[in-house]
C-alpha positions as CSV (number, residue, x, y, z in Angstrom):
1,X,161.8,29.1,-38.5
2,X,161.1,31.5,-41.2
3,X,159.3,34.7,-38.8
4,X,162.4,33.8,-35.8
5,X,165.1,35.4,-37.2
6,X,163.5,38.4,-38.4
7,X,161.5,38.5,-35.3
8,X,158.3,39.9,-37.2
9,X,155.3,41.2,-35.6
10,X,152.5,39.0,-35.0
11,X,149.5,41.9,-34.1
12,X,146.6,40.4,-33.4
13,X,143.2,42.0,-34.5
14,X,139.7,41.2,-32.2
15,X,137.2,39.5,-34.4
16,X,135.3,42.9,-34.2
17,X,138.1,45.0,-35.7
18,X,138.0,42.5,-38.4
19,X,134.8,43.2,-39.1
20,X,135.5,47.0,-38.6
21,X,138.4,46.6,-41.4
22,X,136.5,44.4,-43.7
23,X,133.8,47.3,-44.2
24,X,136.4,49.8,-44.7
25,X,138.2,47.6,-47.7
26,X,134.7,47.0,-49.0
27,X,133.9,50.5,-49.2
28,X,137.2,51.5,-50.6
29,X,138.2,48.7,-52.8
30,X,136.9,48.2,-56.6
31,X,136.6,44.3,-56.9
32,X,138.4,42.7,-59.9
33,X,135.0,41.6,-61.6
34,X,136.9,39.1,-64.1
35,X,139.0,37.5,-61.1
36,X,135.6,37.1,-59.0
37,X,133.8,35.4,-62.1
38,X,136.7,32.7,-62.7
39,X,136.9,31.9,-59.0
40,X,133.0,31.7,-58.5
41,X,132.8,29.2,-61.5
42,X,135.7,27.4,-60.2
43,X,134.0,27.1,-56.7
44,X,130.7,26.2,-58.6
45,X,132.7,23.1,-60.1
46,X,134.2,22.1,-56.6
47,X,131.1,22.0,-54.9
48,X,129.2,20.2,-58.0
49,X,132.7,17.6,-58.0
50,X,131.4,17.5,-53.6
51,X,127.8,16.5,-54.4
52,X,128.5,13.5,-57.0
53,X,131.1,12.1,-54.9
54,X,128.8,12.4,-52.3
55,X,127.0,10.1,-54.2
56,X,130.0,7.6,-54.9
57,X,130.3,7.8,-51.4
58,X,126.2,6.5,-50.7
59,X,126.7,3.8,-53.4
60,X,129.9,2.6,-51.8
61,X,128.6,2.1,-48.2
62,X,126.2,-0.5,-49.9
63,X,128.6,-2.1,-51.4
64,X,130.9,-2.3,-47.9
65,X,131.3,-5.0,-45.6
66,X,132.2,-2.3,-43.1
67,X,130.4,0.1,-41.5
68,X,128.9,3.8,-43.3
69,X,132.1,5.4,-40.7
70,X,134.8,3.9,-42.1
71,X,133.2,4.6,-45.8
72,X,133.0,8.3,-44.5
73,X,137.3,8.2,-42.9
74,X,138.9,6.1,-44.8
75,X,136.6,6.3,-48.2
76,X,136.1,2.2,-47.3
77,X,139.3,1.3,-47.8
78,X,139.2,1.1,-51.5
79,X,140.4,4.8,-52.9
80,X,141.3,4.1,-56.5
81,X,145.3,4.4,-56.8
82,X,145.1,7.1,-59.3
83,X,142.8,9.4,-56.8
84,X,144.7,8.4,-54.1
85,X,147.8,10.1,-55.3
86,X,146.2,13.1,-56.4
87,X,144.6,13.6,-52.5
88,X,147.7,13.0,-51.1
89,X,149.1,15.3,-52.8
90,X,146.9,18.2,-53.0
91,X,146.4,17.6,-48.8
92,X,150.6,19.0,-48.6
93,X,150.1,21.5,-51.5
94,X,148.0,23.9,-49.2
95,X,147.9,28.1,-49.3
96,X,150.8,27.7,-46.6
97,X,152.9,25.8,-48.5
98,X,153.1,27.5,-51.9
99,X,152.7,31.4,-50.0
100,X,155.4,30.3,-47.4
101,X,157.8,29.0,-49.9
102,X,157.8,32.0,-52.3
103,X,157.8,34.7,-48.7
104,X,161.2,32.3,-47.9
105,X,162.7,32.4,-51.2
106,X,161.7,35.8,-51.8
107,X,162.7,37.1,-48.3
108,X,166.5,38.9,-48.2
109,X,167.3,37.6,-44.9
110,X,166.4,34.1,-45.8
111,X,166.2,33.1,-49.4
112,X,166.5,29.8,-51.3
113,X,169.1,28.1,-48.3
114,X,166.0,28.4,-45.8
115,X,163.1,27.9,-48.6
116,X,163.5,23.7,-48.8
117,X,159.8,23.1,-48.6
118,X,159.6,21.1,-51.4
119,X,162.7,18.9,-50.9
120,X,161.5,18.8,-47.2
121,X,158.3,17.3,-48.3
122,X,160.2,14.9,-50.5
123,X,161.8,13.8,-47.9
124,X,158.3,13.6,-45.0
125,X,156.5,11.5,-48.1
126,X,159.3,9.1,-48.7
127,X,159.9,8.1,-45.1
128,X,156.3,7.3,-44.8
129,X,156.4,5.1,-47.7
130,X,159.6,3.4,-46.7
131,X,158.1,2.8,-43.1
132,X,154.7,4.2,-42.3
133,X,152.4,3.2,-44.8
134,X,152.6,-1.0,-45.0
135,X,152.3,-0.9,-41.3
136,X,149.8,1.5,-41.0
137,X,147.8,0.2,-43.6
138,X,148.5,-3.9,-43.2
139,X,147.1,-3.5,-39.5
140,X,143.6,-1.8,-41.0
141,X,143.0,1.5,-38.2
142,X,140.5,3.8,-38.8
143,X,142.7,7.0,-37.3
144,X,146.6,7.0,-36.7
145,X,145.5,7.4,-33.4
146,X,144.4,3.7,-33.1
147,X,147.5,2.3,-32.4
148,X,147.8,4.3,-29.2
149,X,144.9,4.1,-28.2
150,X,145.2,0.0,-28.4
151,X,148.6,-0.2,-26.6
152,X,148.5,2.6,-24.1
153,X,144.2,2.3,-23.4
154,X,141.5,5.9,-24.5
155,X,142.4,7.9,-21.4
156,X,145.9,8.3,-21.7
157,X,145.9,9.1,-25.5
158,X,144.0,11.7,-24.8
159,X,146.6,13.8,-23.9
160,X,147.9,13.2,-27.1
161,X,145.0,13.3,-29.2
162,X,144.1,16.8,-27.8
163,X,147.4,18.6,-29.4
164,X,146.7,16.3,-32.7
165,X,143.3,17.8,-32.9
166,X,144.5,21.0,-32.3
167,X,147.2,21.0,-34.7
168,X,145.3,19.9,-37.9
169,X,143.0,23.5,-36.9
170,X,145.6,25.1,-36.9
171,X,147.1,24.3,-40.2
172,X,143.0,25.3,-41.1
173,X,143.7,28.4,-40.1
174,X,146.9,29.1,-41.5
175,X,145.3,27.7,-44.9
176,X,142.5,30.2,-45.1
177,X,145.0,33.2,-43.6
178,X,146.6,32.5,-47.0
179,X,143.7,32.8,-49.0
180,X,142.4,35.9,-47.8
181,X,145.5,37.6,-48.0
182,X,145.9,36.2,-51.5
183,X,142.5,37.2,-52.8
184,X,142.5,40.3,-51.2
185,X,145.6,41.6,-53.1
186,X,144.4,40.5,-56.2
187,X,140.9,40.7,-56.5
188,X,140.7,44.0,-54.5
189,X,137.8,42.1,-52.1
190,X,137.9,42.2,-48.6
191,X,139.7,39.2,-46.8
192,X,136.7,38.2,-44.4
193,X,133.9,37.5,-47.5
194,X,136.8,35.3,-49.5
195,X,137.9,33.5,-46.5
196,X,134.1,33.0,-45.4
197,X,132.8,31.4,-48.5
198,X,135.5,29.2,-49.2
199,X,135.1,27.6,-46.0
200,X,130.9,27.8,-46.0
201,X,131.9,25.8,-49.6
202,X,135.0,23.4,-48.4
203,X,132.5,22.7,-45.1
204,X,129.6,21.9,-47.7
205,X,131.3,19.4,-49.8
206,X,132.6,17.8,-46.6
207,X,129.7,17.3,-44.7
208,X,128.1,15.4,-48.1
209,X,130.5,12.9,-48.8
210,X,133.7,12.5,-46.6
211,X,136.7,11.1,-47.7
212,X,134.9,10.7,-51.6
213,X,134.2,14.1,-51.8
214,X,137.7,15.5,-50.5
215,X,139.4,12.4,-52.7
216,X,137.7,13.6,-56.2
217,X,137.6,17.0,-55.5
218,X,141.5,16.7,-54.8
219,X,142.1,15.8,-58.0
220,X,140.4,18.5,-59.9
221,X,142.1,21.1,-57.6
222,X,145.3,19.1,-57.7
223,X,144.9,19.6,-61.8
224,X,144.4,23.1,-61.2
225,X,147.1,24.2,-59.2
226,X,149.7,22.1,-61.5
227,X,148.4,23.9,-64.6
228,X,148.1,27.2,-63.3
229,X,151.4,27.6,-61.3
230,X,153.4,26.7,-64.2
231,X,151.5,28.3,-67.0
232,X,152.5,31.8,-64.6
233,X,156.2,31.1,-64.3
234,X,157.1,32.0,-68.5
235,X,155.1,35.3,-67.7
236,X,156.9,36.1,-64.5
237,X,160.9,35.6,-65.9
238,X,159.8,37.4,-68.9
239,X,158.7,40.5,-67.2
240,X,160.8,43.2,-68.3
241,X,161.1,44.8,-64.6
242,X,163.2,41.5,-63.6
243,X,166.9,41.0,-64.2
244,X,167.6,37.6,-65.3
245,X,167.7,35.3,-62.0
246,X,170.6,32.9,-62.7
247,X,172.1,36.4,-62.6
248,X,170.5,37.6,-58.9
249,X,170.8,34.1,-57.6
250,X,174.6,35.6,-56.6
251,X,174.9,38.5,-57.4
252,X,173.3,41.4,-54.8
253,X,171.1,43.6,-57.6
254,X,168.2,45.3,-56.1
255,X,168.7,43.3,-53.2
256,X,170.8,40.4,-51.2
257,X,171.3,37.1,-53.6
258,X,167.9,35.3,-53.8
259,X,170.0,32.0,-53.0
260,X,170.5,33.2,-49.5
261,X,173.3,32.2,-47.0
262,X,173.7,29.7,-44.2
263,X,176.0,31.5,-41.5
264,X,177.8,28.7,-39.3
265,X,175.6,30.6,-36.3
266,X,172.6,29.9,-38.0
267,X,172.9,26.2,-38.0
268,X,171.5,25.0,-35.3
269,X,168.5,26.8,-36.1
270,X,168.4,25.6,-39.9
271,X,168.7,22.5,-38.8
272,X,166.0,22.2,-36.2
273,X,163.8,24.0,-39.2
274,X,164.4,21.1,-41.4
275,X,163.4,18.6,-39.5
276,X,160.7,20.1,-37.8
277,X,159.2,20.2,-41.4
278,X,160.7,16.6,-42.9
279,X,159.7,14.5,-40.5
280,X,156.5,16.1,-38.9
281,X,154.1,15.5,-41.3
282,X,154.8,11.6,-40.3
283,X,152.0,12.8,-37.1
284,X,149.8,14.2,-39.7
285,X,146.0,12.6,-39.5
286,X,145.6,14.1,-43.3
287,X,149.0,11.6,-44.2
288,X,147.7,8.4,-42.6
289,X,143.8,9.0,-43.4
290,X,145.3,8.4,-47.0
291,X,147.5,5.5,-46.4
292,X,144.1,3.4,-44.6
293,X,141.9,4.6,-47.8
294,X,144.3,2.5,-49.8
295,X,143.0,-0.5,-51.1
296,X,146.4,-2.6,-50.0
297,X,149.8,-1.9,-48.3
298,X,151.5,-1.8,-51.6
299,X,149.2,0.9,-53.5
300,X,149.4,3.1,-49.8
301,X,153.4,2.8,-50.6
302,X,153.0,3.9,-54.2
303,X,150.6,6.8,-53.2
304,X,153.2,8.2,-50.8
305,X,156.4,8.0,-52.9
306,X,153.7,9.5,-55.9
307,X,153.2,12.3,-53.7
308,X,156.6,13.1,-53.1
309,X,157.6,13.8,-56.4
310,X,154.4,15.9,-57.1
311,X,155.0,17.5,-54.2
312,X,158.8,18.9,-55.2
313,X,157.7,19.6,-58.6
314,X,154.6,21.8,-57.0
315,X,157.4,23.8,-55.1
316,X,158.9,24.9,-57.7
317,X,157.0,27.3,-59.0
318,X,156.7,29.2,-56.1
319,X,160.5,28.9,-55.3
320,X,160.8,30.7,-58.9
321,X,158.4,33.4,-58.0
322,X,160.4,34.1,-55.3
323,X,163.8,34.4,-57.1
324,X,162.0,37.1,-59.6
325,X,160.5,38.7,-57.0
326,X,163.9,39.2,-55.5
327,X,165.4,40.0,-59.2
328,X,162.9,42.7,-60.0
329,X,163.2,46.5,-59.5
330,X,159.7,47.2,-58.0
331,X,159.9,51.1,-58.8
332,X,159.2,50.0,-62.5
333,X,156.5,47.9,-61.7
334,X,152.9,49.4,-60.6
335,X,153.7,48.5,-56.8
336,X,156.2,51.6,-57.1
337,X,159.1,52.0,-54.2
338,X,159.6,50.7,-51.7
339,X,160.0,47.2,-52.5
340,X,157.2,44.5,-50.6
341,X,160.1,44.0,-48.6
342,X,160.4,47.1,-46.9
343,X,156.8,47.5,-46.5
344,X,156.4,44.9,-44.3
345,X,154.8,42.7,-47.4
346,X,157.1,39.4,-48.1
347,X,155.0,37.6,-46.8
348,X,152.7,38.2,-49.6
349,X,154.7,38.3,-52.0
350,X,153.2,35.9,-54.3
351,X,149.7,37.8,-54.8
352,X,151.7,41.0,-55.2
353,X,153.9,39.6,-57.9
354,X,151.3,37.8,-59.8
355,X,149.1,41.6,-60.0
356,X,152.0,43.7,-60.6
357,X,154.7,41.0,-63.1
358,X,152.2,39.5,-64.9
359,X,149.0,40.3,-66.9
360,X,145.8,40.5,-65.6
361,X,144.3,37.2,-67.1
362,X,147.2,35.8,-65.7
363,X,147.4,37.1,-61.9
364,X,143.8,35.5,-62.1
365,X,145.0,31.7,-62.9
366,X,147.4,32.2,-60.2
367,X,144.7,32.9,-57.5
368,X,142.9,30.5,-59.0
369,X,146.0,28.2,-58.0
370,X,146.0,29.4,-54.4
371,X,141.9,28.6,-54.2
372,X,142.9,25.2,-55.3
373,X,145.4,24.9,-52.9
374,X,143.6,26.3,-50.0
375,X,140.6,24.1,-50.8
376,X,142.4,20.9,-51.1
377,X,143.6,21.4,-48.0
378,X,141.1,22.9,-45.9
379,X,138.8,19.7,-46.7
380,X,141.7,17.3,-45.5
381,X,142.5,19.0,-42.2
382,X,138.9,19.3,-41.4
383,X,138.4,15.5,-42.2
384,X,140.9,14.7,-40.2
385,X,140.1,16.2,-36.9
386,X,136.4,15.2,-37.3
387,X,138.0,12.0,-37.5
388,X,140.0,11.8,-34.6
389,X,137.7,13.5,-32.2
390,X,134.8,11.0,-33.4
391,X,137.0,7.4,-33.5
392,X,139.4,8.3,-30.9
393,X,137.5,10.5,-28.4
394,X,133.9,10.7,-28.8
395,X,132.8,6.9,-29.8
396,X,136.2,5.7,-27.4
397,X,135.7,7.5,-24.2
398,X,132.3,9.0,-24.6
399,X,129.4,7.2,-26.2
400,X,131.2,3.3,-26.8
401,X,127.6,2.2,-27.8
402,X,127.0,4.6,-30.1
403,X,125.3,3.5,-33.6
404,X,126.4,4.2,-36.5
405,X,124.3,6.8,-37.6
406,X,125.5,9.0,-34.4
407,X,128.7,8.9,-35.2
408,X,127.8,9.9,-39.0
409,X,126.0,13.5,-36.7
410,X,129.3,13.5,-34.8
411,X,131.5,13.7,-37.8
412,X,129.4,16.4,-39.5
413,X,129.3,18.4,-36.5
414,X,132.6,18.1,-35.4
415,X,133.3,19.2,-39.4
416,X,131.4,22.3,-39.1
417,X,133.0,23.4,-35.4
418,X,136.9,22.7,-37.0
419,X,136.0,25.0,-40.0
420,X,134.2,27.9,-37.7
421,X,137.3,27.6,-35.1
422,X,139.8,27.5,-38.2
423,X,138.0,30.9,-39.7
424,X,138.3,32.6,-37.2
425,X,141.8,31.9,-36.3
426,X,142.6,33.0,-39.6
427,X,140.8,36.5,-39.1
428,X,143.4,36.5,-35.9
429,X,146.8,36.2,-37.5
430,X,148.5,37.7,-40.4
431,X,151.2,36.0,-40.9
432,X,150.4,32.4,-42.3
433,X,153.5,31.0,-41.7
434,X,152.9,31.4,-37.6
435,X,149.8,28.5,-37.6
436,X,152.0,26.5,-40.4
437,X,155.0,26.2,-38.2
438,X,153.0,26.2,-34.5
439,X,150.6,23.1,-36.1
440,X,153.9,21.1,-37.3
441,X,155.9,21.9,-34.1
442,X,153.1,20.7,-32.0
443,X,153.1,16.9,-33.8
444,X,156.7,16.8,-34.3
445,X,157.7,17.5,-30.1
446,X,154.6,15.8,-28.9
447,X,153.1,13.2,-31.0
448,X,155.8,12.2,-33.5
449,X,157.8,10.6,-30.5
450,X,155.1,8.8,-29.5
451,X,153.5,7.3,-32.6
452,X,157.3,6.5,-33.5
453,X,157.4,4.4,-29.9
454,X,154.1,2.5,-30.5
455,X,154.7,1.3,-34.2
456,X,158.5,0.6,-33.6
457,X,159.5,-0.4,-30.0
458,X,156.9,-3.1,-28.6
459,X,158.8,-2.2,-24.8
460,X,157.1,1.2,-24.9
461,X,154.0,0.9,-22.3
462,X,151.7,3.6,-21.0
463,X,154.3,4.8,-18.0
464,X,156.6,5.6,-20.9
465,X,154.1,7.2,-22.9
466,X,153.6,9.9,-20.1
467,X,156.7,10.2,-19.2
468,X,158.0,10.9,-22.6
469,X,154.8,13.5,-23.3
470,X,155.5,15.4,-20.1
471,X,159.3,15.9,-20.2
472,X,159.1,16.4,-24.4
473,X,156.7,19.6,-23.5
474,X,158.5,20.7,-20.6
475,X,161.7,21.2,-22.2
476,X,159.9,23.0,-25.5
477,X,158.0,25.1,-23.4
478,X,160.7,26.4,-21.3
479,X,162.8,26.9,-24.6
480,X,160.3,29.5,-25.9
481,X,158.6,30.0,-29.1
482,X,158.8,33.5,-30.6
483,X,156.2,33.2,-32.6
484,X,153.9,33.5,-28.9
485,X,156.5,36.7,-27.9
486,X,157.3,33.5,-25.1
487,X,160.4,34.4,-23.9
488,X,162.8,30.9,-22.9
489,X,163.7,30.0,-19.3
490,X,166.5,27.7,-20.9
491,X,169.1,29.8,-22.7
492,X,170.7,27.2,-24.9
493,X,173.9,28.1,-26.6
494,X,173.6,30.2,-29.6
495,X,170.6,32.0,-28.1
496,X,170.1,35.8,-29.5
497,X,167.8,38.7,-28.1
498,X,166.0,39.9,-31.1
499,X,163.4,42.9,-31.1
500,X,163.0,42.5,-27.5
501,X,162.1,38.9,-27.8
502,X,164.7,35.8,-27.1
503,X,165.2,33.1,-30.0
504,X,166.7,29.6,-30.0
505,X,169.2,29.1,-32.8
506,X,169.8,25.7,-31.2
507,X,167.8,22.7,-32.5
508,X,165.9,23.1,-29.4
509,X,162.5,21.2,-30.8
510,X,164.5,18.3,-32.3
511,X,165.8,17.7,-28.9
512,X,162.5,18.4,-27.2
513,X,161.3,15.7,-29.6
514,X,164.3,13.1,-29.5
515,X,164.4,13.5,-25.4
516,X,160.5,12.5,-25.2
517,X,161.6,9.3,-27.6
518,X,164.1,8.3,-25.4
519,X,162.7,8.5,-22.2
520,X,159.0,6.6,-23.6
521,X,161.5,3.8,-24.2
522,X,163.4,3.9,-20.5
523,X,160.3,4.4,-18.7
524,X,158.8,1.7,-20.2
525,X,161.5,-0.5,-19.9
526,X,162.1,0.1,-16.2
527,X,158.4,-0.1,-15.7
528,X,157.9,-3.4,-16.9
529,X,161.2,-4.9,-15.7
530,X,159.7,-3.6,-12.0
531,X,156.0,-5.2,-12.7
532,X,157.3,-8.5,-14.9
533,X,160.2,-8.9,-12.0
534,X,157.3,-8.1,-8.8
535,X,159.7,-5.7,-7.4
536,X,156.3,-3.6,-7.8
537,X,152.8,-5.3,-6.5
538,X,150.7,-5.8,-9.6
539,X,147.8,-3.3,-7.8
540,X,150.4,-0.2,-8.6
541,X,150.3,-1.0,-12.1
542,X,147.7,1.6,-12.4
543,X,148.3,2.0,-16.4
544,X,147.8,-1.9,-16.8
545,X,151.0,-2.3,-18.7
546,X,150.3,-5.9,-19.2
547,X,146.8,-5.8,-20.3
548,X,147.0,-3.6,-24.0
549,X,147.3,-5.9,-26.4
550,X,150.0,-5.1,-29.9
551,X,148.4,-2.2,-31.8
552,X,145.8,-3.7,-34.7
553,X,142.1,-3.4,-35.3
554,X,142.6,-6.5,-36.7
555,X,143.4,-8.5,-33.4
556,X,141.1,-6.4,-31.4
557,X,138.3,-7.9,-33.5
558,X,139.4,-10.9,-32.9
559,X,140.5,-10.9,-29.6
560,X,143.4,-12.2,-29.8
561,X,146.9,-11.9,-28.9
562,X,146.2,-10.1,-25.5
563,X,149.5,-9.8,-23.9
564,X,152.4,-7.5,-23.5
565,X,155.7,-8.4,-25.0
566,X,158.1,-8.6,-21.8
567,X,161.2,-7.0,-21.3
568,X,163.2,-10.3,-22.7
569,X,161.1,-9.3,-26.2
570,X,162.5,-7.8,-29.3
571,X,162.6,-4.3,-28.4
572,X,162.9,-2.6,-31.5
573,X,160.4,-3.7,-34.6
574,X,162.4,-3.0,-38.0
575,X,160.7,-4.6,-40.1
576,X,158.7,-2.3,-42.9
């Protein structure tokens, strides 16, 4: 984890001392007039791309054979391929992603050994392709939590849908921390009005036209961002502050080698880093609400291996600005000495290069960049937790009668409350990399092993389930998280006391996760040898284990195909 091993500070502000601070920067700061014009126009196009998809969106439900809902999630299950790619896309290529990479690659204790976003992403993508997105999409859910909620009944996936939900706000709010740190470097404004509008505008859009309106409004952004990244990276190597970086990369300069090392004792930790960030995206709502707007299995497939190329080659940009960064002598640049670095700034290191390496018109098209990026992602995320709180909680649990046009009220206010909560989590942290890494940890320990259970191994039951849930955040919460200042009550080996706070450099979250796999599948299979054998009268089979049918929307429709498979079934389900 990229904040661990330096154990940086985490200080917390009350709302009201954000205010307090926003007035002071306003009253002391001399906005960038130019850089406020070009990102007011480019919001004025966003939320004009909102309203006309809005319409696509009105002329689509007529056309539908399903119902306004699904036009709203899942765009009606006909997103044209090209779209689809871009949205994909642009949903991974957030503020966190493209700050976080440059901080890592950037960062002298870290560097580019620890800054694998991109090929990380790669990697999250083309598993999906290879084995999420025919099943996902062939079996025609609304929400990835559908499937759960079919095999293991609504009250039990509630305890997983809670930390889902929870998750995708909190990769809102790390979103919109990186835009207000971005624009506040470079346009000289105060964080709270910049983070403020562009979630009154990403909220706006939302509300209009669902899934349309964050599709087409993707694809402009997604434009944006690929344009204005790379037209940044010629002015940044040719800055005459900067040494060359195939030089730097290592060679200590003006600091260590931007490449980074990977000491044996690190490991562990890199390791668990890694996966944490290939393979938990695979529990991402904003992933699967994609693959069920496809208009077939194959095109979802295309979309995701698409988006895994753009994804790497949207990485790299920031992984260069990094490496110059680390290149550059700072004392004969404007920012003066010390370097970002010793200020306590890497983490915003991208604004501050783009002002202070690059000319003004330029440092512009690169927070025009991170506005695309921020608001290509903030619609997802928002999206996506309306979606699962109105399908999987609200209309499952809560209102199973409800029409149609209450769950269209449902979605917009459960749109509006994810973007209020998300704002003002980002006025709470300043580091963006903390919400990044605590929303991914969350679906990789808790709801990655479950979703993997339910799609793969047709044993897994609701006893499982619980089982696996309860144990899986046991054993992370007793390993600690750093990030909190939560010291661990499990020293595993390798375990160091930094800045008064304890961190794991044992894969402690990949075990949390690959524990909570293993023991949904042993539960489940002593559970229903126990009912399927009698060895247990059927009235203890509290969780009905025989009663959920095999996950699809399809055969729930239908009802069909009601029964369990027994323990004699297959118990793993390769097929893709």
């Amino acid at each position: 984890m990229a904040s661990h091993s330096n154990g940086e500070a985490q200080g917390d502000a009350t709302v009201e001392e954000v205010l307090r601070v926003g007035e002071e920067e306003s009253e002391t700061m001399a906005a960038n007039i130019p850089g406020l014009i070009a990102v007011a126009v480019f919001y004025v196009i966003i939320l004009a791309t909102g309203i006309w998809a809005s319409r696509k969106s009105k002329q689509e439900e007529k056309r539908s054979t399903g119902t306004a809902t699904e036009v709203t999630l899942v765009a009606g299950r006909n997103i044209n391929l090209f779209v689809g790619i871009f949205t994909m896309t642009a949903t991974w290529v957030g503020g966190g992603y493209i700050l976080g990479t440059a901080a890592t690659a950037y960062n002298p204790t870290k560097g580019l050994f620890w800054a694998l976003m991109p090929l990380e992403y790669f990697i999250n993508f083309s598993v999906a392709g290879l084995f999420f997105a025919k099943r996902m999409r062939s079996k025609e859910y609304v929400t990835m939590m559908d499937p759960l909620q079919l095999k293991y009944g609504e009250n039990l996936t509630c305890i997983i849908l809670i930390p889902a939900v929870i998750s995708e706000i909190l990769w809102v709010a790390c979103i919109m921390a990186s835009l207000g740190g971005t624009m506040s470097v470079i346009l000289d404004i105060s964080s709270f009005y910049s983070i403020c509008i562009s979630a009154a505008v990403a909220i706006i859009y939302t509300l209009l036209g669902g899934m349309f309106s964050v599709a087409y409004t993707d694809v402009i952004q997604l434009a944006f961002i690929f344009i204005s990244l790379w037209l940044c990276v010629p002015f940044l190597i040719m800055n005459p502050a900067s040494a060359d970086i195939t030089l730097t990369a290592f060679n200590g300069t003006f600091q260590a080698p931007w490449v980074g090392t990977l000491d044996p004792e690190d490991l562990g930790l890199w390791i668990d880093d890694f996966l944490v960030l290939s393979l938990g995206g695979l529990a991402s709502q904003g992933v699967h609400q994609r693959i069920l707007s496809a208009a077939s299995s194959k095109e979802a497939q295309v979309i995701c291996f698409a988006a895994a190329g753009f994804c790497f080659i949207l990485g790299i940009p920031s992984v260069l600005l990094g490496a110059v960064a680390a290149s550059t002598d700072w004392n004969m640049t404007s920012y003066g000495s010390p370097s970002p670095y010793e200020r306590g700034e890497a983490t915003k290191i991208l604004p501050i290069a783009l002002q202070h390496l690059t000319p003004k018109y330029v440092s512009i098209l690169g927070i025009g960049a991170v506005a695309a990026a921020v608001m290509s992602s903030i619609d997802s995320f928002l999206l996506s937790s309306a979606s699962l709180f109105t399908n999987n909680f609200y209309k499952s649990l809560l209102r199973k009668k409800a029409s149609d046009r209450e769950l269209q009220w449902v979605i917009k206010i459960s749109v509006m409350v994810a973007g209020l909560v998300g704002m003002g989590l980002a006025f709470l942290g300043n580091n963006v990399l903390t919400f990044w890494f605590l929303g991914t940890d969350v679906m990789y320990t808790l709801v990655l092993p479950q979703f993997i259970c339910v799609l793969f191994f047709p044993i897994t039951n609701g006893y499982g389930a619980l089982g696996g849930c309860i144990l899986g955040v046991m054993l992370r919460v007793l390993s600690g998280e750093p990030l909190l200042h939560f010291n661990p009550v499990i020293h595993f080996p390798g375990c160091r006391l930094i800045d008064g706070i304890y961190v794991q450099y044992f894969p402690c979250r990949t075990l949390a996760m690959l524990v909570s796999l293993c023991a949904n599948i042993l539960i489940s299979y002593v559970t229903s040898l126990l009912f399927e054998k009698r060895l247990l009268p059927k009235r203890w089979d509290v969780l009905q284990v025989r009663t959920h049918s095999t996950p699809s929307r399809a055969d729930e429709k239908s009802n069909v195909n009601n029964n369990l498979p027994g323990v004699s079934d297959q118990l793993l389900d390769t097929t893709c």
